[in-house]
C-alpha positions as CSV (number, residue, x, y, z in Angstrom):
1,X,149.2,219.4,124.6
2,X,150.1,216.3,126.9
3,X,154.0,215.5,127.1
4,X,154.9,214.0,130.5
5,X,153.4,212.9,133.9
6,X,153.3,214.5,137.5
7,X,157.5,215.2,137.8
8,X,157.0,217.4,134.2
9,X,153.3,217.4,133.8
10,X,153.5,220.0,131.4
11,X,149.8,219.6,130.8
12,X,147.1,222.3,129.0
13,X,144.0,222.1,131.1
14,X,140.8,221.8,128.9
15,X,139.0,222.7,132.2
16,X,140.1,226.0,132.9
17,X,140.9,228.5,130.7
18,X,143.0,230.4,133.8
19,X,145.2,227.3,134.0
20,X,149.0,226.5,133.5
21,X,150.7,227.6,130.0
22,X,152.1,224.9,128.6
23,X,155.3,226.4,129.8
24,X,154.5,224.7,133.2
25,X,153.9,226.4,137.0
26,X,157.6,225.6,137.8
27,X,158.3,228.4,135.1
28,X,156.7,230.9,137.3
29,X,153.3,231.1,135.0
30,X,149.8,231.9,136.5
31,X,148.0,228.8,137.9
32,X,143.9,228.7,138.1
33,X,142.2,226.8,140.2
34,X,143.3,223.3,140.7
35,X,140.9,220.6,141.3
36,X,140.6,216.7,141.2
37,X,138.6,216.8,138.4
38,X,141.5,218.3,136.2
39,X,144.2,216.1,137.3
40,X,141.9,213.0,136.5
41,X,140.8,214.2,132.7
42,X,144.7,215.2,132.5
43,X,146.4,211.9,133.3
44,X,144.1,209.9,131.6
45,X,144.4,211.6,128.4
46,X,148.3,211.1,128.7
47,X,147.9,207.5,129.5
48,X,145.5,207.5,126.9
49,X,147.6,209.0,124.2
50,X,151.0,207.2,125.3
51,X,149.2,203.6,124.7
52,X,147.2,204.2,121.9
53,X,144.3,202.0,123.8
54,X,141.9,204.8,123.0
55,X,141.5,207.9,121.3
56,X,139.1,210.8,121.1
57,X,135.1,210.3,120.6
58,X,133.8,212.8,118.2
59,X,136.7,215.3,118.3
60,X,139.6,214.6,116.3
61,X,143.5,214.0,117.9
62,X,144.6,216.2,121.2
63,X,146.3,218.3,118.9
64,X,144.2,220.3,116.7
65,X,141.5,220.0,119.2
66,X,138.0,219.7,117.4
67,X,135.1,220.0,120.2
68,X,131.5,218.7,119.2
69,X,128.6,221.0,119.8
70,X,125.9,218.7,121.6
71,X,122.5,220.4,120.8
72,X,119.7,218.6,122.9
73,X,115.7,218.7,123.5
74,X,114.3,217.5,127.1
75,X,110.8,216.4,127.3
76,X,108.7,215.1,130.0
77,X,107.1,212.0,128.6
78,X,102.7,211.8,128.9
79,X,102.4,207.8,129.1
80,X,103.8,204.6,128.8
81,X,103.4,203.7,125.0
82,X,106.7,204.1,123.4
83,X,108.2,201.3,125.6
84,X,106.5,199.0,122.8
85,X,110.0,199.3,120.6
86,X,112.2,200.0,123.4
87,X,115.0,198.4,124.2
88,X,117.0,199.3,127.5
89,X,120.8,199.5,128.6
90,X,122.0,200.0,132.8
91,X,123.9,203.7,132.7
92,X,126.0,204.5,135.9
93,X,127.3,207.7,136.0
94,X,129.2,210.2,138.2
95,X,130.4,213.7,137.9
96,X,134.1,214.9,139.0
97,X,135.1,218.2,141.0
98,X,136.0,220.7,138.3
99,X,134.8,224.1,139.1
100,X,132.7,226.5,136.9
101,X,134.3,226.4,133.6
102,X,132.9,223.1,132.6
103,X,131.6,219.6,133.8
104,X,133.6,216.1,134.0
105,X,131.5,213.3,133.6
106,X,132.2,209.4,134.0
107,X,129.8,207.0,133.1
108,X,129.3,203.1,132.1
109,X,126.8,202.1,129.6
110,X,126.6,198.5,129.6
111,X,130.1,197.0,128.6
112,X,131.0,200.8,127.0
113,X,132.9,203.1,129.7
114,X,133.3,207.1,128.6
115,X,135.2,210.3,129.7
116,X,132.6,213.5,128.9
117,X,133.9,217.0,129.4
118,X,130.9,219.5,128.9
119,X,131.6,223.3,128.5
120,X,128.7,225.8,129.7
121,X,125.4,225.7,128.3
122,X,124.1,228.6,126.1
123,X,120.9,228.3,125.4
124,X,120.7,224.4,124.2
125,X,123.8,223.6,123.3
126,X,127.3,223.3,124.7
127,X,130.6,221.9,123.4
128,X,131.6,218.0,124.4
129,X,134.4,215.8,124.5
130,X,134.0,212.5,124.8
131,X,136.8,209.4,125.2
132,X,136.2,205.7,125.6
133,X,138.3,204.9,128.5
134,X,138.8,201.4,129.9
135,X,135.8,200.3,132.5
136,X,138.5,199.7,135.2
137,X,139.1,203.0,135.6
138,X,135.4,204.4,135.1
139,X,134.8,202.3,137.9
140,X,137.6,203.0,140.4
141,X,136.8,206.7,139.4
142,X,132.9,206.5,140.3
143,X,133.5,204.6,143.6
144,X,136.3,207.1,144.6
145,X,136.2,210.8,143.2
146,X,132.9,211.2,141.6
147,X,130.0,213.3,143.5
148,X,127.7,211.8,145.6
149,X,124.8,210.5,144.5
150,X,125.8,208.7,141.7
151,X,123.1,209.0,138.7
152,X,121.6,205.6,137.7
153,X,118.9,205.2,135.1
154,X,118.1,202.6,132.1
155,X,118.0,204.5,128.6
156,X,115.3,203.2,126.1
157,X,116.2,204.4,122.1
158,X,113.2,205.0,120.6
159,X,113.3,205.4,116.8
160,X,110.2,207.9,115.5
161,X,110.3,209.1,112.1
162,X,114.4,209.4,111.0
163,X,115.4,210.8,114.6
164,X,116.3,208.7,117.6
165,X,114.5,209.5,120.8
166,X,116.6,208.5,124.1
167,X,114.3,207.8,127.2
168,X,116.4,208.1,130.3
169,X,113.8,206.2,133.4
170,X,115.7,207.1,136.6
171,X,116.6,205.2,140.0
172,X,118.2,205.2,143.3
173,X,118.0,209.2,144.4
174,X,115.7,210.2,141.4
175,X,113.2,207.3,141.3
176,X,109.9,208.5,139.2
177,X,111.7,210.7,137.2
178,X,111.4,210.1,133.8
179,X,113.1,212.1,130.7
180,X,113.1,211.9,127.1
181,X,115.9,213.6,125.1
182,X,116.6,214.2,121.5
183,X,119.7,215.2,120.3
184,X,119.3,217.6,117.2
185,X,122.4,219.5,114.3
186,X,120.8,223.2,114.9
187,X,118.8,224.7,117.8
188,X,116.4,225.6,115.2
189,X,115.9,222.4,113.5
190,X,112.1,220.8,113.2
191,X,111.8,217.1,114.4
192,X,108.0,215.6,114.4
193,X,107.0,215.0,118.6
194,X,105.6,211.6,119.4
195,X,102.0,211.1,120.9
196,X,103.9,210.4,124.3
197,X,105.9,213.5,124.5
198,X,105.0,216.0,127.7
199,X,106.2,219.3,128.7
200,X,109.6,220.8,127.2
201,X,111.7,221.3,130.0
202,X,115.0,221.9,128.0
203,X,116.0,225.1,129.9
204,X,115.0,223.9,133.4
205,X,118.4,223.6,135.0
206,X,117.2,221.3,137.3
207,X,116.8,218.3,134.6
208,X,120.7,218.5,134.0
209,X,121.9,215.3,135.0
210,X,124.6,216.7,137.1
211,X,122.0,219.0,139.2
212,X,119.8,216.1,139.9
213,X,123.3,215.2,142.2
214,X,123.4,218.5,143.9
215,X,119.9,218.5,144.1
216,X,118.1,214.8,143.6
217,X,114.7,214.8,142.2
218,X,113.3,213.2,145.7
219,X,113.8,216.5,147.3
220,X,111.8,218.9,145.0
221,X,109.1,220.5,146.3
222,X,107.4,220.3,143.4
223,X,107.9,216.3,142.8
224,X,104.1,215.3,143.2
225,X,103.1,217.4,140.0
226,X,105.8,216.3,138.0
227,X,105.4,212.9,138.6
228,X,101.6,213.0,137.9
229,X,103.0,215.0,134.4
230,X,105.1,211.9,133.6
231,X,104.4,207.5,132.9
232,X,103.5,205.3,135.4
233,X,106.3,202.4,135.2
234,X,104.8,200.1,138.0
């Protein structure tokens, strides 16, 4: 529930299932760990919800939360070819402190700006929130609490027989990494793969977007191989 701010913030954390009752700490209840990224998704949601300037992506109203289960595919792509239908937007994203429970991201998309809060992955899939949030804030919020180094890549959409393929060709700290993701309604579902597809790398932790901040793709050891795995963009 979201009633008041900081004074009363009588706030349920959707980060942490250890966190305040909605009773509130000053009433004595336990308090979990307490971290930037909480207060952040917490007081925009209110400010959200008191101006009716946005509401949730995907989920339904605060109360009554309804989550969406994102079910993805990652692929290593084998050569340049689907760029012939491609068409590209400019993605700037950043991840906020929130501890183990789950993962905050912010990220602009061209004029579009979006809150993301991802529970843990189990095998392929993981439950999602997402809100459209003014691109004023998304951008005060990745030049001053997001993680260091921001993720910044150009995603293609690639239509291939009734499923849409997203091509995410990476810059800055990951330069010459190059994904493609498909986003399916059951981890069992058949989709057709393109000529261009590589090497499923779905339950490498090291694609997630918010490892390749901890750990950039310029550091791994392994880089050489993987880039001779994936297209040549030059």
């Amino acid at each position: 529930m979201v009633s008041d701010p900081p004074g009363n913030f009588n706030v349920f954390f959707l980060c942490n299932p250890d966190g305040w009752t909605d009773d509130g700490p000053e009433k004595g209840d336990r308090l979990g760990p307490f971290h930037l990224g909480q207060i952040v998704v917490c007081w925009t949601l209110w400010n959200l919800t008191r101006s009716g300037t946005a509401g949730p992506k995907h989920m339904g109203q605060l109360k009554g939360l309804k989550m969406k289960m994102e079910i993805e595919r990652k692929f290593l792509v084998r050569d340049d070819s689907w760029r012939t239908s491609a068409a590209g937007i400019l993605f700037r994203q950043g991840y906020l402190p929130s501890g183990d429970h789950c993962v905050i991201r912010v990220r602009t998309m061209g004029s579009v700006s979006v809150l993301t809060i991802k529970g843990r992955t189990t095998g392929i899939s993981r439950l999602e929130f997402e809100y459209e949030i003014p691109k004023a804030d998304a951008d005060q919020m990745l030049d001053l609490f997001c993680c260091r180094p921001l993720i910044e890549k150009t995603r293609f959409t690639v239509p291939y027989e009734g499923f849409r393929w997203e091509i995410d060709v990476f810059e800055g700290e990951n330069v010459g990494l190059i994904i493609a993701e498909i986003e399916l309604d059951s981890e069992n579902q058949k989709f057709p793969l393109p000529d261009w597809i590589g090497r499923d790398v779905s339950n490498d932790p090291r694609f997630f977007n918010v490892n390749l901040v901890q750990n950039p793709f310029k550091n791994w050891k392994d880089r050489q191989s993987i880039t001779d795995e994936t297209c040549r963009t030059d």
